[in-house]
mmCIF entry with sequence, helices, sheets and N, C-alpha, C, O atoms, coordinates in Angstrom:
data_MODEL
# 
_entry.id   MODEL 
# 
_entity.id                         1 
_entity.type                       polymer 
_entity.pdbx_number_of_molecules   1 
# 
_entity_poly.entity_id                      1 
_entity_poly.type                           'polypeptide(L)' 
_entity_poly.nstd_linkage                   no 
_entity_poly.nstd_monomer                   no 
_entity_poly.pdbx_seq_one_letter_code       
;(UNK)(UNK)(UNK)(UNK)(UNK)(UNK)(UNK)(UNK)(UNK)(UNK)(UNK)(UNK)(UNK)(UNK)(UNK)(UNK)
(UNK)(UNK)(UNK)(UNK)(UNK)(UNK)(UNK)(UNK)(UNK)(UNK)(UNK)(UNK)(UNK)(UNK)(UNK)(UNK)
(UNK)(UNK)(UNK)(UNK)(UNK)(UNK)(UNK)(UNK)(UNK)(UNK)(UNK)(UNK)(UNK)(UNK)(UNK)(UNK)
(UNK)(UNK)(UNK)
;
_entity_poly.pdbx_seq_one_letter_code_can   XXXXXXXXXXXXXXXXXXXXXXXXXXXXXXXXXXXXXXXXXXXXXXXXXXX 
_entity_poly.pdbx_strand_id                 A 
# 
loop_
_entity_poly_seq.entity_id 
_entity_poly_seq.num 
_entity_poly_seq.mon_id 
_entity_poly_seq.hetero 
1 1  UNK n 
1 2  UNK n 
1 3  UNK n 
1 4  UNK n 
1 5  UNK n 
1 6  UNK n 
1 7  UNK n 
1 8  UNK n 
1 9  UNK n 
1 10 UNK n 
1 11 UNK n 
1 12 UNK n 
1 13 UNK n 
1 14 UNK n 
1 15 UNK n 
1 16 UNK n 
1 17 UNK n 
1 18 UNK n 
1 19 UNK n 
1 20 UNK n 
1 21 UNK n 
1 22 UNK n 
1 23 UNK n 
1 24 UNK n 
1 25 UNK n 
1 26 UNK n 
1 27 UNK n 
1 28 UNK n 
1 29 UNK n 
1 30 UNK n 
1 31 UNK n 
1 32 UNK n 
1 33 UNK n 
1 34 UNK n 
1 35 UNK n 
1 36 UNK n 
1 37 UNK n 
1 38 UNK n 
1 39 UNK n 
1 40 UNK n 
1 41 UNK n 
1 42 UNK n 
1 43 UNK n 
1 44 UNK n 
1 45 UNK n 
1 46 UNK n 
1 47 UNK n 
1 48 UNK n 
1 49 UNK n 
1 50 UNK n 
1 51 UNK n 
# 
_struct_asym.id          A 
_struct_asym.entity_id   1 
# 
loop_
_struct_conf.conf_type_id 
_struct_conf.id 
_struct_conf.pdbx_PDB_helix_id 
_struct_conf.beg_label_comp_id 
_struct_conf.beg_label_asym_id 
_struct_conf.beg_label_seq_id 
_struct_conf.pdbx_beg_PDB_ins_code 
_struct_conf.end_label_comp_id 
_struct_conf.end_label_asym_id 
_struct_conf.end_label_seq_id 
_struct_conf.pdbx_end_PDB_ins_code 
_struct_conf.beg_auth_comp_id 
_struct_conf.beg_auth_asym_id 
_struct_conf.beg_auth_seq_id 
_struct_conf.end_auth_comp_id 
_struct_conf.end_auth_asym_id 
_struct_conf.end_auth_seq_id 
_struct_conf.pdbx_PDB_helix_class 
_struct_conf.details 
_struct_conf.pdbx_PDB_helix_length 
HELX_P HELX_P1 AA1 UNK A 16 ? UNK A 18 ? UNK A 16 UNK A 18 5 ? 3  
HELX_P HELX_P2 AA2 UNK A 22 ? UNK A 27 ? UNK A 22 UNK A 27 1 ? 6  
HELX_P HELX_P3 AA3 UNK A 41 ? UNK A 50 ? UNK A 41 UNK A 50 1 ? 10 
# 
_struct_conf_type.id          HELX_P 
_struct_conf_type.criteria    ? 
_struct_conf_type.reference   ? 
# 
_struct_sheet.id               AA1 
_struct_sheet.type             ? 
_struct_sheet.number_strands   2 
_struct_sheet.details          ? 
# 
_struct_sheet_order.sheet_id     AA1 
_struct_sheet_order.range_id_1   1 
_struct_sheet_order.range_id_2   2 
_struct_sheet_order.offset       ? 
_struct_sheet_order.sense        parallel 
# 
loop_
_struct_sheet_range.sheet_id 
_struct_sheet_range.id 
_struct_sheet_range.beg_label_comp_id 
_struct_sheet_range.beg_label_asym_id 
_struct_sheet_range.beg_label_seq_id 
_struct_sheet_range.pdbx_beg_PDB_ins_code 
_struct_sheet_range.end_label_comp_id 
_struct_sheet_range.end_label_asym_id 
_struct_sheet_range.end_label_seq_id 
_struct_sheet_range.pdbx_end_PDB_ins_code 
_struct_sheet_range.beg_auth_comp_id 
_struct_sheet_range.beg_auth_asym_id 
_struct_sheet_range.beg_auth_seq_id 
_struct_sheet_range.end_auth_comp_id 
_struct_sheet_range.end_auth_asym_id 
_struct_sheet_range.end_auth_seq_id 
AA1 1 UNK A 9  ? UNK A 12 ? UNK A 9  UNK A 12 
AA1 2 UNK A 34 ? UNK A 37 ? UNK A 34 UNK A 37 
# 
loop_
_atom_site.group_PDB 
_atom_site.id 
_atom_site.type_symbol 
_atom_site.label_atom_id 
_atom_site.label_alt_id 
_atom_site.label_comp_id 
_atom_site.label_asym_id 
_atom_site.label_entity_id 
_atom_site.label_seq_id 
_atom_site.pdbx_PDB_ins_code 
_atom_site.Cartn_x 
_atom_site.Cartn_y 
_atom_site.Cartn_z 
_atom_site.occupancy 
_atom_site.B_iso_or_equiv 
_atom_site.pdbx_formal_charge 
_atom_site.auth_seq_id 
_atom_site.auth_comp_id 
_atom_site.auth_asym_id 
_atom_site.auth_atom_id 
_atom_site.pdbx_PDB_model_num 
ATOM 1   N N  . UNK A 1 1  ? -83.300  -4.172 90.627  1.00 0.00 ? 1  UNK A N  1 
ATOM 2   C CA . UNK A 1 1  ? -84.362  -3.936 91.589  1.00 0.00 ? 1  UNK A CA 1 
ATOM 3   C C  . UNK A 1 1  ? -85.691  -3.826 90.845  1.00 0.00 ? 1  UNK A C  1 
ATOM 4   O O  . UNK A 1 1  ? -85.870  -2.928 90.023  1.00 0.00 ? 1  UNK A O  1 
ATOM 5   N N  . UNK A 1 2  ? -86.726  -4.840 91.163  1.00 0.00 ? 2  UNK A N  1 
ATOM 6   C CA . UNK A 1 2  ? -88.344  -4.278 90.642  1.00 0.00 ? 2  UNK A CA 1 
ATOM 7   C C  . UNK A 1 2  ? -88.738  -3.750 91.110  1.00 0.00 ? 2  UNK A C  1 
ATOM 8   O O  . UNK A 1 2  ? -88.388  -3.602 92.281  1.00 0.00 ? 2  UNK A O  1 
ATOM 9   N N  . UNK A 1 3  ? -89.834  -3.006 90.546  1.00 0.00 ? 3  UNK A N  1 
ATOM 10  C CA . UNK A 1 3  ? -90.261  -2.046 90.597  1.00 0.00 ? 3  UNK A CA 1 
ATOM 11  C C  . UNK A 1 3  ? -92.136  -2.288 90.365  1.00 0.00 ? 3  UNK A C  1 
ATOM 12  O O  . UNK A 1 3  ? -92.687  -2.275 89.264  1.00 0.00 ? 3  UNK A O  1 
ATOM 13  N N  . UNK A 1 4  ? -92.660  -2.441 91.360  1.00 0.00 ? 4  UNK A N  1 
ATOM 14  C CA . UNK A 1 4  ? -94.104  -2.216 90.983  1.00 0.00 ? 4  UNK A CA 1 
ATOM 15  C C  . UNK A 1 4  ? -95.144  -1.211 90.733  1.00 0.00 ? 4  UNK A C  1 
ATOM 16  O O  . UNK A 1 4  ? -95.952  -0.722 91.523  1.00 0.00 ? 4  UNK A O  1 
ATOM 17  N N  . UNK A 1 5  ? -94.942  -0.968 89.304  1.00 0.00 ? 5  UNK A N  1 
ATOM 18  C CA . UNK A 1 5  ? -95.802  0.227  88.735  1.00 0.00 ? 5  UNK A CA 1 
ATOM 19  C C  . UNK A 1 5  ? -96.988  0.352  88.826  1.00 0.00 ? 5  UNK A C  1 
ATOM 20  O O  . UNK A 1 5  ? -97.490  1.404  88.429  1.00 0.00 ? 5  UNK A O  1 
ATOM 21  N N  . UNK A 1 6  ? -97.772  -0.638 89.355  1.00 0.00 ? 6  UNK A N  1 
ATOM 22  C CA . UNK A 1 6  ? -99.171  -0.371 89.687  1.00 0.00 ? 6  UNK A CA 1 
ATOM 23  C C  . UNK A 1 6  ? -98.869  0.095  91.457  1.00 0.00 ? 6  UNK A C  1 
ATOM 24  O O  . UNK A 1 6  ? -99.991  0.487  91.780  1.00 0.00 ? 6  UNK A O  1 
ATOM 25  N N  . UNK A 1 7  ? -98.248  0.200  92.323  1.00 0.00 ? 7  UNK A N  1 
ATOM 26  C CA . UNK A 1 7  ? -98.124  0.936  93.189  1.00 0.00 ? 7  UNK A CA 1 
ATOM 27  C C  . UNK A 1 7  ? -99.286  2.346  93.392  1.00 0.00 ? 7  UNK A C  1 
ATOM 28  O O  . UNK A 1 7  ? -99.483  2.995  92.365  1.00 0.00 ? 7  UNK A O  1 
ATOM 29  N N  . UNK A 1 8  ? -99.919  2.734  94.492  1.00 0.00 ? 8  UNK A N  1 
ATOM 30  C CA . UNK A 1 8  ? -100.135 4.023  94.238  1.00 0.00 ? 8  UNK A CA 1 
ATOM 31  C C  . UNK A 1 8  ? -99.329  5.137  94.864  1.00 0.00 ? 8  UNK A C  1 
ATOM 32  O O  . UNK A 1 8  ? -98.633  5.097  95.879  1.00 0.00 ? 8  UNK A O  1 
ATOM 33  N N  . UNK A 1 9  ? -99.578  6.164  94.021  1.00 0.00 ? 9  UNK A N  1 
ATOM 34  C CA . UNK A 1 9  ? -98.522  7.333  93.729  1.00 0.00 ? 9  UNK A CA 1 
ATOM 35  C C  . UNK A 1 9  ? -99.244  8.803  94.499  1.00 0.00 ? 9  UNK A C  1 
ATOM 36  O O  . UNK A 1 9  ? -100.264 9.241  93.966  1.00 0.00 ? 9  UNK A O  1 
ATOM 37  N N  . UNK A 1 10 ? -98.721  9.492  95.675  1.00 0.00 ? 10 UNK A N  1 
ATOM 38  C CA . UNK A 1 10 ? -99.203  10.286 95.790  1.00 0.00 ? 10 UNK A CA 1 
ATOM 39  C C  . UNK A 1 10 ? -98.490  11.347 95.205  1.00 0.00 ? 10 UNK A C  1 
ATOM 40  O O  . UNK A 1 10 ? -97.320  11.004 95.373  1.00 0.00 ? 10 UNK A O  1 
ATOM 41  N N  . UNK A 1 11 ? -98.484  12.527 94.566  1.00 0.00 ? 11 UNK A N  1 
ATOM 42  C CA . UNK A 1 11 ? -97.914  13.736 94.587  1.00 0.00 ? 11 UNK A CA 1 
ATOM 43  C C  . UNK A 1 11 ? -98.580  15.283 95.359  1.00 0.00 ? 11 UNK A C  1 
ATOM 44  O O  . UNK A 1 11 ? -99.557  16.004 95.157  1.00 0.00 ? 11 UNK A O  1 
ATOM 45  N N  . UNK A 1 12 ? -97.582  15.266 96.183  1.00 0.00 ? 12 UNK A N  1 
ATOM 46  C CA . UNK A 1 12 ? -97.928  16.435 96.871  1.00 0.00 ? 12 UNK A CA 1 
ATOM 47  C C  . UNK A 1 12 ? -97.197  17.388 96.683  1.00 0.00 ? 12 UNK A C  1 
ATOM 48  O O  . UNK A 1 12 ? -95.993  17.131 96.686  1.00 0.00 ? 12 UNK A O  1 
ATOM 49  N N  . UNK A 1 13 ? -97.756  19.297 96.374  1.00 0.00 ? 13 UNK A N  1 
ATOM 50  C CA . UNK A 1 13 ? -96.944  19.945 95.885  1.00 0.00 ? 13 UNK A CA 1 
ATOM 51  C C  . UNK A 1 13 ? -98.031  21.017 96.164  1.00 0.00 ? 13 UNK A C  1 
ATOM 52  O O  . UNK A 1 13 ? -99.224  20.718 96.190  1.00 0.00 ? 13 UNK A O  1 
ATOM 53  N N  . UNK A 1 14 ? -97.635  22.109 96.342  1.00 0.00 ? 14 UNK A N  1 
ATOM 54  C CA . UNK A 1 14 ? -98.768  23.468 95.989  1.00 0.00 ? 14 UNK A CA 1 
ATOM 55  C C  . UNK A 1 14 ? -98.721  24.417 95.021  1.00 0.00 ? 14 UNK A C  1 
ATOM 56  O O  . UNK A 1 14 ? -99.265  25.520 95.077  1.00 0.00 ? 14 UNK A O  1 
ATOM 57  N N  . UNK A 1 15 ? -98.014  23.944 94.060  1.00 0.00 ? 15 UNK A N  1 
ATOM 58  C CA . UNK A 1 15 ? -97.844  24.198 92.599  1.00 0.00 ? 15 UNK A CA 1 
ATOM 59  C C  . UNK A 1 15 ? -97.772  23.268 91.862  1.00 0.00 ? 15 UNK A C  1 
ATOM 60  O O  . UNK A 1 15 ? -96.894  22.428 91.663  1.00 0.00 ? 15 UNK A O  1 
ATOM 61  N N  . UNK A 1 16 ? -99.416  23.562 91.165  1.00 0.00 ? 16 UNK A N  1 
ATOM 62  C CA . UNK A 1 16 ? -99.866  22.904 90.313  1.00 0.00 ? 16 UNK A CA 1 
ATOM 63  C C  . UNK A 1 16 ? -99.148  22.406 89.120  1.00 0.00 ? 16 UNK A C  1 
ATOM 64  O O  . UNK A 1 16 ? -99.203  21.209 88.840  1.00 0.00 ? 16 UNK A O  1 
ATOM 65  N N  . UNK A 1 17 ? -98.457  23.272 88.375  1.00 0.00 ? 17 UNK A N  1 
ATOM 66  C CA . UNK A 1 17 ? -97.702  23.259 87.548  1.00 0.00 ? 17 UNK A CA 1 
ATOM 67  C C  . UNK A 1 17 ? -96.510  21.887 87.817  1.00 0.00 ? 17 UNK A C  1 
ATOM 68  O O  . UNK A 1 17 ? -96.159  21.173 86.877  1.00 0.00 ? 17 UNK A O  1 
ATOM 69  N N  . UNK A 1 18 ? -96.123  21.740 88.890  1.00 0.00 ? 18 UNK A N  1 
ATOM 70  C CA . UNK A 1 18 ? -95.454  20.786 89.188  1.00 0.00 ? 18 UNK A CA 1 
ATOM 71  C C  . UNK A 1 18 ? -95.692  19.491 89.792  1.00 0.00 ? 18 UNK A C  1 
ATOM 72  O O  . UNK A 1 18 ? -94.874  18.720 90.296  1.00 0.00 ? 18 UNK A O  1 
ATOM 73  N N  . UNK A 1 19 ? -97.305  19.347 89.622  1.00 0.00 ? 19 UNK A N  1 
ATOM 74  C CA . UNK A 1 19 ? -97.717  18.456 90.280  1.00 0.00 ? 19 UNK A CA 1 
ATOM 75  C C  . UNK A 1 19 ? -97.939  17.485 88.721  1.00 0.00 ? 19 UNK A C  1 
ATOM 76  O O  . UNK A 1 19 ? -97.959  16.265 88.560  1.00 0.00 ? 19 UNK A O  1 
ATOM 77  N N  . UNK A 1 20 ? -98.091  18.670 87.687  1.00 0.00 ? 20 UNK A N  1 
ATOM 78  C CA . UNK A 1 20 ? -98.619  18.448 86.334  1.00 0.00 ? 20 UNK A CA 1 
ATOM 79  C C  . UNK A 1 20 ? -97.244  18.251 85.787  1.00 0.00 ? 20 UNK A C  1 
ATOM 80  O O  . UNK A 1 20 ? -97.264  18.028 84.576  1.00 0.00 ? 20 UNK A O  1 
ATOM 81  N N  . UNK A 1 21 ? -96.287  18.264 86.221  1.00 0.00 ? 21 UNK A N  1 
ATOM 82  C CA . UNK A 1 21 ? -95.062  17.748 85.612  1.00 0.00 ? 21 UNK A CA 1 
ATOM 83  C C  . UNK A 1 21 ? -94.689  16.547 86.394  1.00 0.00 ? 21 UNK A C  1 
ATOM 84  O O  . UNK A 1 21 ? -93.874  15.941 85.698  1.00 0.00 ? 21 UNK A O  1 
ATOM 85  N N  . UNK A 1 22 ? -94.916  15.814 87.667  1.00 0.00 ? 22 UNK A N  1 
ATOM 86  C CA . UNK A 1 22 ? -94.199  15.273 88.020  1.00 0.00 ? 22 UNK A CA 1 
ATOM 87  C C  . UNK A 1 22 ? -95.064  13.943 87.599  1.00 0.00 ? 22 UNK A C  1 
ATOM 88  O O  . UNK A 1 22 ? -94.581  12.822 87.439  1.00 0.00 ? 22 UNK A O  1 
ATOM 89  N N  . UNK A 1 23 ? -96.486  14.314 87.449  1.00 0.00 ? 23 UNK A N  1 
ATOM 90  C CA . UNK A 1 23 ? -97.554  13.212 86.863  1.00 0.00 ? 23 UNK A CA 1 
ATOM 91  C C  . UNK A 1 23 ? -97.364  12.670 85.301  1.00 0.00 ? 23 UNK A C  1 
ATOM 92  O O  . UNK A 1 23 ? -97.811  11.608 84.868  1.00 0.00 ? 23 UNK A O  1 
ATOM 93  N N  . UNK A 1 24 ? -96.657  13.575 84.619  1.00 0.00 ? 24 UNK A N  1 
ATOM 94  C CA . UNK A 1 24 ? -96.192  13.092 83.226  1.00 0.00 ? 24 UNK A CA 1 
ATOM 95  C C  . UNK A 1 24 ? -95.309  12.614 83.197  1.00 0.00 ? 24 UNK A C  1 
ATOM 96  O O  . UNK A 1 24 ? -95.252  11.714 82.359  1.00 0.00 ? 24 UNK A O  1 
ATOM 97  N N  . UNK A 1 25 ? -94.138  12.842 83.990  1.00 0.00 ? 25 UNK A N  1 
ATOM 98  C CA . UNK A 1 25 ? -92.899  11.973 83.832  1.00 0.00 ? 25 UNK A CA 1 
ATOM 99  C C  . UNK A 1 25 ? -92.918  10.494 84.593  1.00 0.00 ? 25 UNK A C  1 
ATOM 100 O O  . UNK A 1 25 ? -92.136  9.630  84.195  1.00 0.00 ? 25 UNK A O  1 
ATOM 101 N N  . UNK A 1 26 ? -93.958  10.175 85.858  1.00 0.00 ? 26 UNK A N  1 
ATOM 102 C CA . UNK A 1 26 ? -94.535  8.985  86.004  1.00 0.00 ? 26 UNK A CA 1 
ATOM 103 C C  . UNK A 1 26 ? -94.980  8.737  84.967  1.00 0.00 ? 26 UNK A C  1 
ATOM 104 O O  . UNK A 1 26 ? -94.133  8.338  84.167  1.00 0.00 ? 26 UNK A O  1 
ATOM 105 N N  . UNK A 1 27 ? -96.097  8.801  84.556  1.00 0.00 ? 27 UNK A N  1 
ATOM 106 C CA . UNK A 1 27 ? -96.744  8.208  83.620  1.00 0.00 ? 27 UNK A CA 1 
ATOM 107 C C  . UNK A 1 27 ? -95.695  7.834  82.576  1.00 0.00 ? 27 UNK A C  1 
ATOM 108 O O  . UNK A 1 27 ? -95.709  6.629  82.322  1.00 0.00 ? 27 UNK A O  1 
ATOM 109 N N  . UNK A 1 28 ? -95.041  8.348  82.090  1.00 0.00 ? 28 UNK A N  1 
ATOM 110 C CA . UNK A 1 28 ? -93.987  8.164  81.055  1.00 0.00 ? 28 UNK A CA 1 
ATOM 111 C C  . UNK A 1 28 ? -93.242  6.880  81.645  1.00 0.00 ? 28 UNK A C  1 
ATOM 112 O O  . UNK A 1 28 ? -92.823  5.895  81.037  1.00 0.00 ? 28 UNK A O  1 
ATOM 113 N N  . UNK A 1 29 ? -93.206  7.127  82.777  1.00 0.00 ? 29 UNK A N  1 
ATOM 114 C CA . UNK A 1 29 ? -92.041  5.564  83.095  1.00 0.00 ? 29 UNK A CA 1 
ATOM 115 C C  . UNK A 1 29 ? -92.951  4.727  83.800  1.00 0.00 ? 29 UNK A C  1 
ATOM 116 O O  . UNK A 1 29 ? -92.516  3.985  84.681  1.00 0.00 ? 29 UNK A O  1 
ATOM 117 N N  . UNK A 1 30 ? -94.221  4.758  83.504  1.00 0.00 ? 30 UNK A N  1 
ATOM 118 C CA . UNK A 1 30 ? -95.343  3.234  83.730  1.00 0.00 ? 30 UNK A CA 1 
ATOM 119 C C  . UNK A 1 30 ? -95.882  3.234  84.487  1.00 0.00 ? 30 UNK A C  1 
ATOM 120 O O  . UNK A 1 30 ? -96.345  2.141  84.815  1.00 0.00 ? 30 UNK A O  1 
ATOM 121 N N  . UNK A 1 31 ? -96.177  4.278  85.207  1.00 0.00 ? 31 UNK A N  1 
ATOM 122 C CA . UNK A 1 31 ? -96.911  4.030  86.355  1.00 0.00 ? 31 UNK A CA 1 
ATOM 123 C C  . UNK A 1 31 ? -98.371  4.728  86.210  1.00 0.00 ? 31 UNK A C  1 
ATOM 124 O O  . UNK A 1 31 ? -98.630  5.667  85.458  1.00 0.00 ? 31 UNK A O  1 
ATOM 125 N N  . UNK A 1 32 ? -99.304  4.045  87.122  1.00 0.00 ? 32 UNK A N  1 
ATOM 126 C CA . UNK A 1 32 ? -100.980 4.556  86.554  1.00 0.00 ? 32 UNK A CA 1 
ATOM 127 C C  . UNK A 1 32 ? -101.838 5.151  87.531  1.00 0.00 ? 32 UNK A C  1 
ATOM 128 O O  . UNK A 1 32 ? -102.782 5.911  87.315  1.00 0.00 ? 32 UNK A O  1 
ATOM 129 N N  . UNK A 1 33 ? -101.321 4.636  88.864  1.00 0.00 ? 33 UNK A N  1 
ATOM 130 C CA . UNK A 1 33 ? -102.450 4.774  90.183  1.00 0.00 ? 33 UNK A CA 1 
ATOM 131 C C  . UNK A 1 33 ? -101.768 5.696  90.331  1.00 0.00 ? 33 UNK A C  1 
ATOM 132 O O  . UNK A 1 33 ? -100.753 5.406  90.965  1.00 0.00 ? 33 UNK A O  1 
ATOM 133 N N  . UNK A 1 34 ? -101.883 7.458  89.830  1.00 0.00 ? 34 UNK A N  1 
ATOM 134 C CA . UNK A 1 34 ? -101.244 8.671  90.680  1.00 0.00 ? 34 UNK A CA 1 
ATOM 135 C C  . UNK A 1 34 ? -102.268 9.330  91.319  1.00 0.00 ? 34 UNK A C  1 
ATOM 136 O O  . UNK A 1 34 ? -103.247 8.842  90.754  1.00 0.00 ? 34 UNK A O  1 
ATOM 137 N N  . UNK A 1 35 ? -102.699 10.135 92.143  1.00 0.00 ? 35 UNK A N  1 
ATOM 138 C CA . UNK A 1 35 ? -103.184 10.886 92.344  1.00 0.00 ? 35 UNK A CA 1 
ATOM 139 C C  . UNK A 1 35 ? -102.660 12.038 92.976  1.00 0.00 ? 35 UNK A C  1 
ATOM 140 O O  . UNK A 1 35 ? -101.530 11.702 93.332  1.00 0.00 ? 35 UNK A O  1 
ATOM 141 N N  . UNK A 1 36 ? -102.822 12.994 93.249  1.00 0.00 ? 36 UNK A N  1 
ATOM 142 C CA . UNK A 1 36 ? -102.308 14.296 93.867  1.00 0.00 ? 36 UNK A CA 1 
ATOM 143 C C  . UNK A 1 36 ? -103.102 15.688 94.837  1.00 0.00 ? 36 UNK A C  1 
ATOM 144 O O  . UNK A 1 36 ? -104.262 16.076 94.701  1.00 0.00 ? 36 UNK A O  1 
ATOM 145 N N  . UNK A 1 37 ? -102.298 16.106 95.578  1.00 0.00 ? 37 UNK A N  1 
ATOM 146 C CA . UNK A 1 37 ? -102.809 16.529 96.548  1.00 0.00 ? 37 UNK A CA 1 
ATOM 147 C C  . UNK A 1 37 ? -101.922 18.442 96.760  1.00 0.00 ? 37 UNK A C  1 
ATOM 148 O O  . UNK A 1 37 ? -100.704 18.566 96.888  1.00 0.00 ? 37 UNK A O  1 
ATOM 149 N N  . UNK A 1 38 ? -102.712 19.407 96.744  1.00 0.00 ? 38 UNK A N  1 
ATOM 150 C CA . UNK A 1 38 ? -102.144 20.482 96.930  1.00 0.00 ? 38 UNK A CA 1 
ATOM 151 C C  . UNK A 1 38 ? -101.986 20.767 98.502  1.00 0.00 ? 38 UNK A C  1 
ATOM 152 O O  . UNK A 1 38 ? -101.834 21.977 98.673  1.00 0.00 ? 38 UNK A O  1 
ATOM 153 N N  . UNK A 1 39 ? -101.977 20.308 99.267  1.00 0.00 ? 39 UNK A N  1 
ATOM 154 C CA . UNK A 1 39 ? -101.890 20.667 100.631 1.00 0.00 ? 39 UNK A CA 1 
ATOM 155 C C  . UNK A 1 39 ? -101.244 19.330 101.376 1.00 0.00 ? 39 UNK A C  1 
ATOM 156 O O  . UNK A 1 39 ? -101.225 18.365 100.613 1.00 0.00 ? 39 UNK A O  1 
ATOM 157 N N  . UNK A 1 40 ? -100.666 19.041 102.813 1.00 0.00 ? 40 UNK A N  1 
ATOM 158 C CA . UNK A 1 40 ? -100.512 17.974 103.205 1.00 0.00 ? 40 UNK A CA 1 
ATOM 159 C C  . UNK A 1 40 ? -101.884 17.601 104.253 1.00 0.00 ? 40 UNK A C  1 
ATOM 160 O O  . UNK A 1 40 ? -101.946 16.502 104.805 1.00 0.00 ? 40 UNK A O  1 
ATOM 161 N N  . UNK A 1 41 ? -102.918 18.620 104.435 1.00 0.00 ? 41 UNK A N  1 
ATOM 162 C CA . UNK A 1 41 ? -103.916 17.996 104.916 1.00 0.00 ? 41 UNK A CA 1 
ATOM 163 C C  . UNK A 1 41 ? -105.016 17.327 104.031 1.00 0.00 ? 41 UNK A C  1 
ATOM 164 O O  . UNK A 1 41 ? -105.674 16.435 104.568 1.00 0.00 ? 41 UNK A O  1 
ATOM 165 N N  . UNK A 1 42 ? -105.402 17.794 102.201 1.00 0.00 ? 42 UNK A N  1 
ATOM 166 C CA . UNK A 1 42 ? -105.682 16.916 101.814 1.00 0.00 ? 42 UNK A CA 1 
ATOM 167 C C  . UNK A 1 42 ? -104.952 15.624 101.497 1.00 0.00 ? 42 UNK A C  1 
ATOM 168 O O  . UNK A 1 42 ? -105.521 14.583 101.170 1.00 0.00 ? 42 UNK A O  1 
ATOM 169 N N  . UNK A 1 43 ? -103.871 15.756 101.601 1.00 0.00 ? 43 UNK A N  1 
ATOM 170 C CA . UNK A 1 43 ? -102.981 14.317 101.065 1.00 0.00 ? 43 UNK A CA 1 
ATOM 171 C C  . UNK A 1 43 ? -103.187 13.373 102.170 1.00 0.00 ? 43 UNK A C  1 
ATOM 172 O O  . UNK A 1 43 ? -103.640 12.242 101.996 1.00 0.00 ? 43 UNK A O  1 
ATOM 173 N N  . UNK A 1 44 ? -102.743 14.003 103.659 1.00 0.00 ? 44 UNK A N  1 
ATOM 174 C CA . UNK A 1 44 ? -103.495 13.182 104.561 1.00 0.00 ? 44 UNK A CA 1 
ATOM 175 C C  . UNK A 1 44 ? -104.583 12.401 104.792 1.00 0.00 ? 44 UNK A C  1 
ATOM 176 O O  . UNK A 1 44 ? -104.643 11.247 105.217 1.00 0.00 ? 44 UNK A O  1 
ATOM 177 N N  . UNK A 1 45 ? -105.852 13.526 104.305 1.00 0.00 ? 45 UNK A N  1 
ATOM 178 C CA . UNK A 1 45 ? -107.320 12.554 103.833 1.00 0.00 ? 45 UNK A CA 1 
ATOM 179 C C  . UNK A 1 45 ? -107.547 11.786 102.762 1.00 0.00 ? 45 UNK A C  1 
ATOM 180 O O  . UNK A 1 45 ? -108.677 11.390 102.477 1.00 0.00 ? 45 UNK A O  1 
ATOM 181 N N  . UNK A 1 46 ? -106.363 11.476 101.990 1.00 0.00 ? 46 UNK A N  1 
ATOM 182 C CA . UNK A 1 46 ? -106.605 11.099 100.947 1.00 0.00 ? 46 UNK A CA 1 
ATOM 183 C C  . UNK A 1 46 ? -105.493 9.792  101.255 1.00 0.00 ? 46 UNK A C  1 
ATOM 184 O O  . UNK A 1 46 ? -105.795 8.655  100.894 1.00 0.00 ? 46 UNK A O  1 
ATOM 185 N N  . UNK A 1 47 ? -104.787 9.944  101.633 1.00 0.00 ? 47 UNK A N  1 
ATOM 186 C CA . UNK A 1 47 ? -104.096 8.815  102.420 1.00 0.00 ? 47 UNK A CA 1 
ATOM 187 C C  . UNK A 1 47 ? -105.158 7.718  103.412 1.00 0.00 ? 47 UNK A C  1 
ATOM 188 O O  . UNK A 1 47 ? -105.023 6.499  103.311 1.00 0.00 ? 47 UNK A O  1 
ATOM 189 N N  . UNK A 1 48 ? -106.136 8.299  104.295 1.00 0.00 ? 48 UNK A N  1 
ATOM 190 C CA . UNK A 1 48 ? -106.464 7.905  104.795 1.00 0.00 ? 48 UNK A CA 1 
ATOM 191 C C  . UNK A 1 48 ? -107.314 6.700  104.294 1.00 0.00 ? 48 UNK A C  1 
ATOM 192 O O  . UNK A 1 48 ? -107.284 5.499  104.564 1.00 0.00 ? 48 UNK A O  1 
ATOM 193 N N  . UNK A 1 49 ? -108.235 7.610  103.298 1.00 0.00 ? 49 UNK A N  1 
ATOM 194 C CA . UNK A 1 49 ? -109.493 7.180  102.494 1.00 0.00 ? 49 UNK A CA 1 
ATOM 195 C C  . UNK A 1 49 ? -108.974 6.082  101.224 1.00 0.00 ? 49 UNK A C  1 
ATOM 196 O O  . UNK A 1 49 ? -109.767 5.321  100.668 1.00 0.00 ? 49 UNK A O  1 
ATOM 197 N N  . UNK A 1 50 ? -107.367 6.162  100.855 1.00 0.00 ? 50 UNK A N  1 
ATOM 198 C CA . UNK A 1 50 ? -106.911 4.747  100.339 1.00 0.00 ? 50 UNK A CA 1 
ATOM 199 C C  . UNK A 1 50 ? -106.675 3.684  101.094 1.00 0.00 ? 50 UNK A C  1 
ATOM 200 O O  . UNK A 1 50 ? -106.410 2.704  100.398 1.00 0.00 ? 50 UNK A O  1 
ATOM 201 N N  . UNK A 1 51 ? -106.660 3.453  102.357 1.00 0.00 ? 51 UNK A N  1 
ATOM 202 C CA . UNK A 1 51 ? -106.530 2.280  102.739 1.00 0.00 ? 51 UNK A CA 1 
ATOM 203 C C  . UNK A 1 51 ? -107.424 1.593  102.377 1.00 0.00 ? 51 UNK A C  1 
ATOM 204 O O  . UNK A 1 51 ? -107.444 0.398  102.674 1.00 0.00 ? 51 UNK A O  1 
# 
């Protein structure tokens, strides 16, 4: 199965700490477009504002 690593990546979490772990172990397996979101209403606006 491929896999397109330029994909973008949201991580949503309200611990930081794990938002900061789950962004290194992407990055580690190739991927670049992450961004992240502590709430699901910023992830929402931030969803929005990537289209």
């Amino acid at each position: 199965m491929a896999v397109d690593r330029s994909m973008p990546i949201l991580v949503v979490d309200d611990y930081n700490t794990m938002i900061r772990i789950i962004r290194n172990l992407l990055r580690q397996l190739g991927f670049e477009d992450i961004d992240d979101a502590h709430d699901g209403s910023l992830a929402l606006a931030k969803m929005r504002d990537k289209r």
